[in-house]
Biotite code that builds the C-alpha atoms (Angstrom):
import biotite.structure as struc

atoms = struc.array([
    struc.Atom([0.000, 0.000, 0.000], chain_id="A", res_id=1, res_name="UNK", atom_name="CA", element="C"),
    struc.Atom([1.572, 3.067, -0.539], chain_id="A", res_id=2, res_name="UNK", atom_name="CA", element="C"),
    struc.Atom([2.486, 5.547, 1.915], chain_id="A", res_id=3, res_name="UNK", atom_name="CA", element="C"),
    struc.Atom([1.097, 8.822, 0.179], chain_id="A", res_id=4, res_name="UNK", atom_name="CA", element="C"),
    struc.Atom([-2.844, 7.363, -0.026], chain_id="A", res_id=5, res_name="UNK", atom_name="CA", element="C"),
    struc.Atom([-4.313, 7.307, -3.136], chain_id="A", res_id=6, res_name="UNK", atom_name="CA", element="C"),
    struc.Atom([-1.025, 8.402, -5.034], chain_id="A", res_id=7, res_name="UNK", atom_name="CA", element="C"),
    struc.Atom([0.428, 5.502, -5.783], chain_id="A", res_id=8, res_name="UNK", atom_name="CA", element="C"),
    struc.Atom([2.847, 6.308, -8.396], chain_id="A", res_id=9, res_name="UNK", atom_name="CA", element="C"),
    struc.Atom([5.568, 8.152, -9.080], chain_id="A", res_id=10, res_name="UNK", atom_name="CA", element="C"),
    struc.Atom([8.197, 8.811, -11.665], chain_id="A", res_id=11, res_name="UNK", atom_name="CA", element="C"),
    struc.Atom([12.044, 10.331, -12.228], chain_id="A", res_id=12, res_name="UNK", atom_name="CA", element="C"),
    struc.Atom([11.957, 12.228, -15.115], chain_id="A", res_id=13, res_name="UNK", atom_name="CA", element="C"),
    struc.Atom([15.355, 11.387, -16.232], chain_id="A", res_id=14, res_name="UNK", atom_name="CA", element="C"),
    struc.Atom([15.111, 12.546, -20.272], chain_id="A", res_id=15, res_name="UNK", atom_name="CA", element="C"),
    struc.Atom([16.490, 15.698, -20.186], chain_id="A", res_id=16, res_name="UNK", atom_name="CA", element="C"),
    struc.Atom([19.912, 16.293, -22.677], chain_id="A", res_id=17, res_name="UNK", atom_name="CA", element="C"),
    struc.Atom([22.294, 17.582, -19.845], chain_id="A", res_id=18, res_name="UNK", atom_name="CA", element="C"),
    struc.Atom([23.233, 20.260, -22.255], chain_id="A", res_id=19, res_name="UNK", atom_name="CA", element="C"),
    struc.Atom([24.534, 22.614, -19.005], chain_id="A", res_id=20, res_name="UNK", atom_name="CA", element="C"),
    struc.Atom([25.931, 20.011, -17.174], chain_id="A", res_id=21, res_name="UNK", atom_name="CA", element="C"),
    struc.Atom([27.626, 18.297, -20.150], chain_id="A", res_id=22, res_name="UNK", atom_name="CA", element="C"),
    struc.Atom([26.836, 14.369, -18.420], chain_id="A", res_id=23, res_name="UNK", atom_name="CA", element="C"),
    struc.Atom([24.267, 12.617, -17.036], chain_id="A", res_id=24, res_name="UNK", atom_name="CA", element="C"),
    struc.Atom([22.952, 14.076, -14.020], chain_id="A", res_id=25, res_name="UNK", atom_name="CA", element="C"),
    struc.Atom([21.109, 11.092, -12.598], chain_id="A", res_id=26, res_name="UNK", atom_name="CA", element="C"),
    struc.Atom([24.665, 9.524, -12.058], chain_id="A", res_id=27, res_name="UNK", atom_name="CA", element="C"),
    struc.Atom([26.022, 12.468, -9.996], chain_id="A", res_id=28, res_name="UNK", atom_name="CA", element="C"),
    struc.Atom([27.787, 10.914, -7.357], chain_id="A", res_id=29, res_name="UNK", atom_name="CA", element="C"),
    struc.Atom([26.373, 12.636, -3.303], chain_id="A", res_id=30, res_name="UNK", atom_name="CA", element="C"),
    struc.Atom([28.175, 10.729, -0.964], chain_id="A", res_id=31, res_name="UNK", atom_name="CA", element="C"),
    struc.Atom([29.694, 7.492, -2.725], chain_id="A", res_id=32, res_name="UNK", atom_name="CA", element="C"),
    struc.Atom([25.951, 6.675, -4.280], chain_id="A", res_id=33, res_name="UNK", atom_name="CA", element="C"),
    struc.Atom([24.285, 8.567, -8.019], chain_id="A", res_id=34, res_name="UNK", atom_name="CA", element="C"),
    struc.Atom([21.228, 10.714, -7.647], chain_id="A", res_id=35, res_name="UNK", atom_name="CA", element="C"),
    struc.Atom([19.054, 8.280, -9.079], chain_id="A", res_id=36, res_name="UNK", atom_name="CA", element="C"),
    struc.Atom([19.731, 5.423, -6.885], chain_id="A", res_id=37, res_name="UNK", atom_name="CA", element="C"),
    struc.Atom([19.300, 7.419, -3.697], chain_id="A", res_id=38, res_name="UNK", atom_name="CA", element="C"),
    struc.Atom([15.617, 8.587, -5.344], chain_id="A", res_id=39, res_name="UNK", atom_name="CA", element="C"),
    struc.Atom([14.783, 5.404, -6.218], chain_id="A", res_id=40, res_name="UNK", atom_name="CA", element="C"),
    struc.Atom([15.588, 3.740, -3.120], chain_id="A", res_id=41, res_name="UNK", atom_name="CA", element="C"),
    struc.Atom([13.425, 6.910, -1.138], chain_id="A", res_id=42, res_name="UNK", atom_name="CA", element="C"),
    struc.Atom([10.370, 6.617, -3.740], chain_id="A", res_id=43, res_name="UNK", atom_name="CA", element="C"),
    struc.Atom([9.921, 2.560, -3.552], chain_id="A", res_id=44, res_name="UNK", atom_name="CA", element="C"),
    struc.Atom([9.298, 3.183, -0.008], chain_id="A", res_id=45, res_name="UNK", atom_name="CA", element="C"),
    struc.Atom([6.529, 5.372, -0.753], chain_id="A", res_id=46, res_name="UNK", atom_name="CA", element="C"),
    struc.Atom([4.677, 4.362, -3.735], chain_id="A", res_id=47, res_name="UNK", atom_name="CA", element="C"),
    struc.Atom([3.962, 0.918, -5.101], chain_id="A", res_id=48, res_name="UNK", atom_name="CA", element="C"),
    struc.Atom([5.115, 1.792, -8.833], chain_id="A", res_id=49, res_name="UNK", atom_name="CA", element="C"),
    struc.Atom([8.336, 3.810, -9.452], chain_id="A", res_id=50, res_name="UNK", atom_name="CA", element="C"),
    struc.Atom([9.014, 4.345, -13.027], chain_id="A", res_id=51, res_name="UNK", atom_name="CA", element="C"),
    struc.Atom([12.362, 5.899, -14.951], chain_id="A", res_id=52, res_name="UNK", atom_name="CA", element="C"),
    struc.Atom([11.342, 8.176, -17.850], chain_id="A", res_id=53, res_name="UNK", atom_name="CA", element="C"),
    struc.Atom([14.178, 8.318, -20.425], chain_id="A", res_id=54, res_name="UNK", atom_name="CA", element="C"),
    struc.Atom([15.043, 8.391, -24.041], chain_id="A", res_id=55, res_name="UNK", atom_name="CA", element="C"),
    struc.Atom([17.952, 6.760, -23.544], chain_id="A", res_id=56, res_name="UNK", atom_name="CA", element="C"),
    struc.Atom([16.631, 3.565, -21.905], chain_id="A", res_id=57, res_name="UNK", atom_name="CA", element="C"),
    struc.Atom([20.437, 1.562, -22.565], chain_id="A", res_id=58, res_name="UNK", atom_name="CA", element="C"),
    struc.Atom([21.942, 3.561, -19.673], chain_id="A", res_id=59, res_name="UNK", atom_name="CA", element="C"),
    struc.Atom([19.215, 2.382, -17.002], chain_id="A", res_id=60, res_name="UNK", atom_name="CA", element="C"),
    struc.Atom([19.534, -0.845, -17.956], chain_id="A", res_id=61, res_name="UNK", atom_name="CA", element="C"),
    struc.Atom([21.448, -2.075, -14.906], chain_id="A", res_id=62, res_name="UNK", atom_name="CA", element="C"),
    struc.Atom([18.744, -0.107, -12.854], chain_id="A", res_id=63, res_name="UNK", atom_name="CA", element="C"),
    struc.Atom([15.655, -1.448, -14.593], chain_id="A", res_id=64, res_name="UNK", atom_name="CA", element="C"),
    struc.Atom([17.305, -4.908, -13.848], chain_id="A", res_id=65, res_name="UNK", atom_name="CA", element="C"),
    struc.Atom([18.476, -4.692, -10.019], chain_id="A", res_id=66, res_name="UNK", atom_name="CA", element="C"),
    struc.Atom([15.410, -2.659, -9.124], chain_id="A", res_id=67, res_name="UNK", atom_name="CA", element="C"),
    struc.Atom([12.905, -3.933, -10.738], chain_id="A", res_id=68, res_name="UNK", atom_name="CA", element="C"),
    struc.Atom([11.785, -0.562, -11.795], chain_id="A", res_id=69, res_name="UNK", atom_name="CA", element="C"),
    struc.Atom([10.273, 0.186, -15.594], chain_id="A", res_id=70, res_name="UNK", atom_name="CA", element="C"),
    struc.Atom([11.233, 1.906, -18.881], chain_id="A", res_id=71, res_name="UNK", atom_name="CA", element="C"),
    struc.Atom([9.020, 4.244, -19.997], chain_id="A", res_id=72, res_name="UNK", atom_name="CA", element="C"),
    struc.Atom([10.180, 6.472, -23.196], chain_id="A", res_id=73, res_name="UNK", atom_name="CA", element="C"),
    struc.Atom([8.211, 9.760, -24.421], chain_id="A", res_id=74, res_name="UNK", atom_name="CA", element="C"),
    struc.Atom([4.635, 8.942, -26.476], chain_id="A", res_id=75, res_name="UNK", atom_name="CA", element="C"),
    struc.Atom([5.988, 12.502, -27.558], chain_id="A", res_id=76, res_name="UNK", atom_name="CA", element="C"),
    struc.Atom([9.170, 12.433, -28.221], chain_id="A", res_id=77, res_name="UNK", atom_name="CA", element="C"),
    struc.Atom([11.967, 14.604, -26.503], chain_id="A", res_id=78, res_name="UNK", atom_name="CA", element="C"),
    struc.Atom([10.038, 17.640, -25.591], chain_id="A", res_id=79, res_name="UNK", atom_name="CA", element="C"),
    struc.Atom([10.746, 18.244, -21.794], chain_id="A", res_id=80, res_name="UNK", atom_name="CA", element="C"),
    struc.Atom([9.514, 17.125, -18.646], chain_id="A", res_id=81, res_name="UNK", atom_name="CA", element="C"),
    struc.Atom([5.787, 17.992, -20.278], chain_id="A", res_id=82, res_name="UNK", atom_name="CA", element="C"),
    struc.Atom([6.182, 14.655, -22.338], chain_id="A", res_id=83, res_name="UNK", atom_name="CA", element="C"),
    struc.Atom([7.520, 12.247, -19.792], chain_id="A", res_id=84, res_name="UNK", atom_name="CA", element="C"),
    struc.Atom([4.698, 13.163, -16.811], chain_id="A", res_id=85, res_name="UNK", atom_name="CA", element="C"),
    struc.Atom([2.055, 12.307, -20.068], chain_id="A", res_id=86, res_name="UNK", atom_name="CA", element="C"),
    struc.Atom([4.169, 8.973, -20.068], chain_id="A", res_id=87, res_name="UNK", atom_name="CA", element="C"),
    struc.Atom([3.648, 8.567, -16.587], chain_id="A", res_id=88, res_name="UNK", atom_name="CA", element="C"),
    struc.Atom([0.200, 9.132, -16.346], chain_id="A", res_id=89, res_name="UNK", atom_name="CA", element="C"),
    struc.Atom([-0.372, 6.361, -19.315], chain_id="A", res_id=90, res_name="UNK", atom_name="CA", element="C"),
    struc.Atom([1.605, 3.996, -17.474], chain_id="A", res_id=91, res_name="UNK", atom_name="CA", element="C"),
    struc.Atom([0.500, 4.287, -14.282], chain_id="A", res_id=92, res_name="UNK", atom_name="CA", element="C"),
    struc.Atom([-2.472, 2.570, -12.684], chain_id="A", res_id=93, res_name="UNK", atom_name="CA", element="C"),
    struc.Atom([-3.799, 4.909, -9.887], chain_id="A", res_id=94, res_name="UNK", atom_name="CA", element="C"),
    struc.Atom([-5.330, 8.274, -10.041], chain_id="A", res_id=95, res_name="UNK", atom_name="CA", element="C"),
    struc.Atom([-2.114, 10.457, -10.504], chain_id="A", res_id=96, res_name="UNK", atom_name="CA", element="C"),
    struc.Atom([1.603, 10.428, -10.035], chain_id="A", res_id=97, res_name="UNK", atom_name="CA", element="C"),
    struc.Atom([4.262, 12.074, -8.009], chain_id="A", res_id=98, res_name="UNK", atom_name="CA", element="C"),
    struc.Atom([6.812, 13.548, -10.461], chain_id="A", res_id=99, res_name="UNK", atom_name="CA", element="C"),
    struc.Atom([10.465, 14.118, -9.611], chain_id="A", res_id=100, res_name="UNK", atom_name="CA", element="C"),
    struc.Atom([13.151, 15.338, -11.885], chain_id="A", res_id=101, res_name="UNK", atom_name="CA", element="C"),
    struc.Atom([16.554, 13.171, -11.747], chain_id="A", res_id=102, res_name="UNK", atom_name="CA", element="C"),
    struc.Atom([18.942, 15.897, -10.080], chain_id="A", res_id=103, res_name="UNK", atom_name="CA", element="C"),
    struc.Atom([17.503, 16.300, -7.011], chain_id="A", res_id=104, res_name="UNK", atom_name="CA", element="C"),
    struc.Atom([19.824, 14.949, -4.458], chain_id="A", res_id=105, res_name="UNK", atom_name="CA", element="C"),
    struc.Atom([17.939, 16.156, -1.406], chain_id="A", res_id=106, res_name="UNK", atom_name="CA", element="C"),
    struc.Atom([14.675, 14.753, -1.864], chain_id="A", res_id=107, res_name="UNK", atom_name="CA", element="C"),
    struc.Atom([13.085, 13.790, 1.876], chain_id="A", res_id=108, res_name="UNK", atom_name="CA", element="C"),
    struc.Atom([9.713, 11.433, 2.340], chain_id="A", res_id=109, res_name="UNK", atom_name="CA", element="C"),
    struc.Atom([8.406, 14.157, 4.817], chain_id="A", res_id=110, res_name="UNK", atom_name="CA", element="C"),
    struc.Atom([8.054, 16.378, 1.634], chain_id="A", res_id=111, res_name="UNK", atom_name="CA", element="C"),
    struc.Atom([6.909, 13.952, -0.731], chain_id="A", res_id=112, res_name="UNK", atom_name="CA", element="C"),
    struc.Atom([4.218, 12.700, 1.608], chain_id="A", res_id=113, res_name="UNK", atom_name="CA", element="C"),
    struc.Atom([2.849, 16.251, 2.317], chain_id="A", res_id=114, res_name="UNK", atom_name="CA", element="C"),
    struc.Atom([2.608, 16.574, -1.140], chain_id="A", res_id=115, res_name="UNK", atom_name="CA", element="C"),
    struc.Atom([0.548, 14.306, -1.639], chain_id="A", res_id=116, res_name="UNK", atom_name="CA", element="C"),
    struc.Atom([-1.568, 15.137, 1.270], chain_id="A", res_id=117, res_name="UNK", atom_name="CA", element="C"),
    struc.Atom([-2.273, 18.133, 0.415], chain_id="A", res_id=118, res_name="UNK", atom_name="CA", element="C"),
    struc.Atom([-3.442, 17.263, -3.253], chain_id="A", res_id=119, res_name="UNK", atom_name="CA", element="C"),
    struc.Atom([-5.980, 14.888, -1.783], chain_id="A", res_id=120, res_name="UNK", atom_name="CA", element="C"),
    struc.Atom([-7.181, 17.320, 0.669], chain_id="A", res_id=121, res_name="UNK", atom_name="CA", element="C"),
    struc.Atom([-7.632, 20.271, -1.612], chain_id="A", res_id=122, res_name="UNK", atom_name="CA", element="C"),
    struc.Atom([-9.143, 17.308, -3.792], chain_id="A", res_id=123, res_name="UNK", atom_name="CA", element="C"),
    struc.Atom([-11.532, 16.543, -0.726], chain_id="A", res_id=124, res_name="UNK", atom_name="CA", element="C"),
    struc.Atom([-12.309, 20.709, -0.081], chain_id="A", res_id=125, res_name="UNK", atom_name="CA", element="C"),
    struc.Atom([-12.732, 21.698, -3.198], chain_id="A", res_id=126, res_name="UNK", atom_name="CA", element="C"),
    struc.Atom([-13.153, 19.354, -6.129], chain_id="A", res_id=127, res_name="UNK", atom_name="CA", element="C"),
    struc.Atom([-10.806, 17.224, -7.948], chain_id="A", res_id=128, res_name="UNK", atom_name="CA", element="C"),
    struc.Atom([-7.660, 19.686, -9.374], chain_id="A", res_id=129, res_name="UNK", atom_name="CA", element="C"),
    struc.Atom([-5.364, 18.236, -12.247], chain_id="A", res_id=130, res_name="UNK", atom_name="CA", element="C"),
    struc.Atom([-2.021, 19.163, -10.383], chain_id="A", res_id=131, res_name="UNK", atom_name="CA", element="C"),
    struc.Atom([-0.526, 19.885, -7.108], chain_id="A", res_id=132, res_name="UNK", atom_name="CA", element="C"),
    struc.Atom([2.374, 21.700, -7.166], chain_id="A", res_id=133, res_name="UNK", atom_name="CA", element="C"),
    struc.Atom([5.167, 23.242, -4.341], chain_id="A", res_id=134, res_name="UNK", atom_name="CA", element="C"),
    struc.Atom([6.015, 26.789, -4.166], chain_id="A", res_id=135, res_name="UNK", atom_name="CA", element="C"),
    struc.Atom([9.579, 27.886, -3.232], chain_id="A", res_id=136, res_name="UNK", atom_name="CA", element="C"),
    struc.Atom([11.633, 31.404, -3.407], chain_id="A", res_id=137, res_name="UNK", atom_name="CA", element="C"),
    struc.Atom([7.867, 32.532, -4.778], chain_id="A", res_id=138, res_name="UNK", atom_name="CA", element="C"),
    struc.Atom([8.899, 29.846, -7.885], chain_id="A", res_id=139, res_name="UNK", atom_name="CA", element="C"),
    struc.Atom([6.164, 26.683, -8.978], chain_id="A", res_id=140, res_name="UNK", atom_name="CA", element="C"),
    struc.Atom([8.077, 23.905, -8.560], chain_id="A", res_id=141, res_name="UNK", atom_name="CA", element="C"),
    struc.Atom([6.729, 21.420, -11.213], chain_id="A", res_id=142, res_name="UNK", atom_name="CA", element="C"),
    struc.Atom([9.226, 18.691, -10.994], chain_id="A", res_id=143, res_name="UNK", atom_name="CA", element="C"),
    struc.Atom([8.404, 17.698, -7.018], chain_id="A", res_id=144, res_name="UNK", atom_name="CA", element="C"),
    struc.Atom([4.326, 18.028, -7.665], chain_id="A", res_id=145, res_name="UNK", atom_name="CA", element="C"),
    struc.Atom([1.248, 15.737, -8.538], chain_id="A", res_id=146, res_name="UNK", atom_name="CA", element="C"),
    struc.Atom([-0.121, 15.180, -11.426], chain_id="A", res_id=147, res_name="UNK", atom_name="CA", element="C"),
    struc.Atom([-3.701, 13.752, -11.677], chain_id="A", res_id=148, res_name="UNK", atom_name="CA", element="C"),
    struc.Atom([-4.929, 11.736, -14.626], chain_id="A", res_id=149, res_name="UNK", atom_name="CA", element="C"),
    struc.Atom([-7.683, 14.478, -15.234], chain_id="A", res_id=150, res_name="UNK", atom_name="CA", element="C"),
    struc.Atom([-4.775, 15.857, -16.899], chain_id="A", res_id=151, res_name="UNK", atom_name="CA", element="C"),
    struc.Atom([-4.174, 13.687, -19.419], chain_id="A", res_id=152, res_name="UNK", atom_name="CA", element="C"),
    struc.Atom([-6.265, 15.863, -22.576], chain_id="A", res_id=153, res_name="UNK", atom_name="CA", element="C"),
    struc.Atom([-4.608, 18.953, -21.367], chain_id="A", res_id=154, res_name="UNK", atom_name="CA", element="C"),
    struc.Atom([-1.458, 17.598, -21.985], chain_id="A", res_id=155, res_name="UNK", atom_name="CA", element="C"),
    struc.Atom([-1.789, 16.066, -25.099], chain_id="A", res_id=156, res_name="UNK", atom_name="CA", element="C"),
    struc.Atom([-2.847, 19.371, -26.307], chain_id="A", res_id=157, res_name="UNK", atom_name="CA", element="C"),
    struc.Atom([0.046, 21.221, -25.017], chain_id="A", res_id=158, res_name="UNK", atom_name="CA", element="C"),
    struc.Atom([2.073, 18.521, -26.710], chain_id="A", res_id=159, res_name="UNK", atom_name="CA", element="C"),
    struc.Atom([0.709, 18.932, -29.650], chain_id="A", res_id=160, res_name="UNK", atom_name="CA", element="C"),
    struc.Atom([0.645, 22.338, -29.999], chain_id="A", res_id=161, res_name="UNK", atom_name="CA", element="C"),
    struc.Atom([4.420, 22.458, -28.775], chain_id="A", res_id=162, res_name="UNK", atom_name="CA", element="C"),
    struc.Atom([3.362, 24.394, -25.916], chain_id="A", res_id=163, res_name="UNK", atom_name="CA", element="C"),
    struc.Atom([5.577, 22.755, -23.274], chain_id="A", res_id=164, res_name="UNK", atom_name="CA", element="C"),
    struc.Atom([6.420, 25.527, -20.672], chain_id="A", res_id=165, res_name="UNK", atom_name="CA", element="C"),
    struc.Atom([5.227, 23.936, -17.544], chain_id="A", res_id=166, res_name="UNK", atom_name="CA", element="C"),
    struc.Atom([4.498, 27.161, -15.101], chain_id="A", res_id=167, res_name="UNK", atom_name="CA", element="C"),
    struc.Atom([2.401, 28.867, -17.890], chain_id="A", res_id=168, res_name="UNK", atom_name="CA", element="C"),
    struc.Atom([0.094, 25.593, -18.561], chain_id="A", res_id=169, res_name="UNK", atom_name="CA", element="C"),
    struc.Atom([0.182, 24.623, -14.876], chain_id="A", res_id=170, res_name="UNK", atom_name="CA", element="C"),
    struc.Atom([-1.650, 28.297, -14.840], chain_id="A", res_id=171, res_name="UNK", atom_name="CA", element="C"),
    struc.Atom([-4.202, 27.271, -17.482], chain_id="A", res_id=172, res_name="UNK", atom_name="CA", element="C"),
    struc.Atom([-5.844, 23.873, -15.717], chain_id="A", res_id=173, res_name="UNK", atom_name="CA", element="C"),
    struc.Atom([-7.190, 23.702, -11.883], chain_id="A", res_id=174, res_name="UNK", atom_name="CA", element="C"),
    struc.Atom([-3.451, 23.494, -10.217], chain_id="A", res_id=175, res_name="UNK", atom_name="CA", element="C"),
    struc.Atom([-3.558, 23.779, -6.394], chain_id="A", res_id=176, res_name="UNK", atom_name="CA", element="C"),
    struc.Atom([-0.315, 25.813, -5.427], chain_id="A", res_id=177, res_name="UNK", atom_name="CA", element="C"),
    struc.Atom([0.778, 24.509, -1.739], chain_id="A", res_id=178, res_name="UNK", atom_name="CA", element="C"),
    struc.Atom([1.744, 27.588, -0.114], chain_id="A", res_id=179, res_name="UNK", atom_name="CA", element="C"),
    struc.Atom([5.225, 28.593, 0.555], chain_id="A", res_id=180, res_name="UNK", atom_name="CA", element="C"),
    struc.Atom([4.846, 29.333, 4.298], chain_id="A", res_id=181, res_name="UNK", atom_name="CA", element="C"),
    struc.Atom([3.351, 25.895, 4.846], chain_id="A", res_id=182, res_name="UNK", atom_name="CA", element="C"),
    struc.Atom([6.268, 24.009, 3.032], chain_id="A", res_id=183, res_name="UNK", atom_name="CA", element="C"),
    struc.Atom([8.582, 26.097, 5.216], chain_id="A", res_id=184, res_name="UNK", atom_name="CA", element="C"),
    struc.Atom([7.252, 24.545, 8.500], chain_id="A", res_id=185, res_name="UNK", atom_name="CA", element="C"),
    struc.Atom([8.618, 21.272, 7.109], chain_id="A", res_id=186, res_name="UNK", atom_name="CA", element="C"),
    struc.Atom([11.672, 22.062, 4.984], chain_id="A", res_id=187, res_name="UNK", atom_name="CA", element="C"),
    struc.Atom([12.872, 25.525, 5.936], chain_id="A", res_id=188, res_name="UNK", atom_name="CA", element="C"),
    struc.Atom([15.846, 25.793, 3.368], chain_id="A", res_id=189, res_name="UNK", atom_name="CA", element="C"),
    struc.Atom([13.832, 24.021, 0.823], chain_id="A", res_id=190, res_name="UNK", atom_name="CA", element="C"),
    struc.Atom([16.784, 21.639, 0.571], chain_id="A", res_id=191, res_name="UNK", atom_name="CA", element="C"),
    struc.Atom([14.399, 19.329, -1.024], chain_id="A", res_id=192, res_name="UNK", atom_name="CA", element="C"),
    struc.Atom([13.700, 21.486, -4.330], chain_id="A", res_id=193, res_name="UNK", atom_name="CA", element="C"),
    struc.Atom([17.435, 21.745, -4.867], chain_id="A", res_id=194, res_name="UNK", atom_name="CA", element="C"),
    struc.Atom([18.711, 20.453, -8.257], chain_id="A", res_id=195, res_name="UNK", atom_name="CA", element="C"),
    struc.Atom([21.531, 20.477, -10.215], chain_id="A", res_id=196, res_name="UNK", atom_name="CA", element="C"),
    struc.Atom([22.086, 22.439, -13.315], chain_id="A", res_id=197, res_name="UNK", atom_name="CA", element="C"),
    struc.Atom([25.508, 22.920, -13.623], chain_id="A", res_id=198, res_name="UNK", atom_name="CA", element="C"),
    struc.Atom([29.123, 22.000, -12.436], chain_id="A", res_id=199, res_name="UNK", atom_name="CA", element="C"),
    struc.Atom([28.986, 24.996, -10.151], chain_id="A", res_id=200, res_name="UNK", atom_name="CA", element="C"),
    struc.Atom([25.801, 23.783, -8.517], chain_id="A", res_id=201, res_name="UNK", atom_name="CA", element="C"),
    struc.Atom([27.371, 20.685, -8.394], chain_id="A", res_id=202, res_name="UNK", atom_name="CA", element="C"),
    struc.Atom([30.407, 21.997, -6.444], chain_id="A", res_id=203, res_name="UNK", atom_name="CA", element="C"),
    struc.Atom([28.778, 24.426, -4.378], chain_id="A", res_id=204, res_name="UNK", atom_name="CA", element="C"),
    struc.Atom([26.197, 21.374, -2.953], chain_id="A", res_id=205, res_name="UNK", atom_name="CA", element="C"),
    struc.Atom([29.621, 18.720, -2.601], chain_id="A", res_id=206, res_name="UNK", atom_name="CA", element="C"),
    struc.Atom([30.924, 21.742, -0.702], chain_id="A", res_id=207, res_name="UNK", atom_name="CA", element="C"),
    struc.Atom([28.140, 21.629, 1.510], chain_id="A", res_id=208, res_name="UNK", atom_name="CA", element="C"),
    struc.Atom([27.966, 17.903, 2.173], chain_id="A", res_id=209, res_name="UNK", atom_name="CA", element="C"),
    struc.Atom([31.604, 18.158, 3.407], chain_id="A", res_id=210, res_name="UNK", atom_name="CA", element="C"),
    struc.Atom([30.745, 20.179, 5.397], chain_id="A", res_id=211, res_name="UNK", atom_name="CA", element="C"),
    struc.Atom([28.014, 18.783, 7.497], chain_id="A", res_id=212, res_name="UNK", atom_name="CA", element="C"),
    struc.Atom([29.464, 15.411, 7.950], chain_id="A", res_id=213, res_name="UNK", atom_name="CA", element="C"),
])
């Protein structure tokens, strides 16, 4: 059963082209262990399906194998996280998905699960809402949010029309934006949203973990 109710999916959008980075972030080594491995080990305690979105299904391989954990390539090919939550939402078997991008080294189940909780309760209060989505530094954070399957013809059409900018459709269907002050009570430095763009995040956040140990 999984541990944030009636969400029992989730995905790592892992299909992005690492143009800024120049490698794959979801092997970015925190601590002696990649990205992805410390999100998938966090997320299978959570939800009963975890899936890996990528285009470039050879280098999961070993992942798909150990873990057990599914392939799922773009229906629309290569345009943005847009593309792989549509994926996910295909896939999946339950009502919506939790959606994570791949360099997020911080990720913490007290997050995830308040989430999730507060998609189902805004579902409860007010009607069911097509996304659920974190705000941080007064920024949507789409790629830690729900995504229900009342999404699905939304997204299509965004896809189609090549309209893949995530804040500005989030803004056009029934999103519930968790308020900032609220996520702050549980994550105060919104360590959790923090990703990896570049080699100079990358520094700056091994910097960091050296220094806390």
């Amino acid at each position: 059963m999984s541990g944030c109710g009636e969400i029992t999916a989730a995905v790592i959008l892992a299909g992005g082209v690492n143009r800024r980075f120049g490698a794959p972030k979801s092997f970015i080594d925190i601590e002696g262990t990649p990205i992805i491995k410390r999100s998938l080990s966090l997320l299978k305690e959570l939800f009963d399906e975890v899936f890996i979105s990528t285009n470039d299904p050879e280098q999961y391989f070993h992942l798909a194998d150990c873990a057990g954990v599914p392939l799922i390539g773009d229906v629309f090919s290569s345009l943005g996280p847009m593309s792989g939550i549509y994926s996910a939402l295909i896939n999946s078997r339950g009502p919506g998905i939790f959606a994570v991008a791949c360099d997020m080294p911080f990720l913490r189940q007290d997050v995830i699960r308040f989430i999730c909780k507060e998609h189902l309760r805004y579902s409860r209060e007010c009607g069911p809402c097509d996304a659920t989505v974190p705000v941080f530094n007064n920024e949507p954070q789409p790629l830690s949010a729900v995504y229900s399957r009342t999404l699905l013809p939304h997204l299509e059409n965004a896809l189609i029309n090549c309209k893949t900018a995530m804040t500005p459709f989030l803004r056009g269907v029934k999103t519930f934006f968790i308020d900032e002050a609220d996520l702050r009570v549980i994550d105060p430095e919104g360590r959790s949203f923090t990703n990896i763009n570049t080699a100079g995040d990358y520094e700056a956040i091994r910097k960091q973990v050296n220094s806390e140990r």
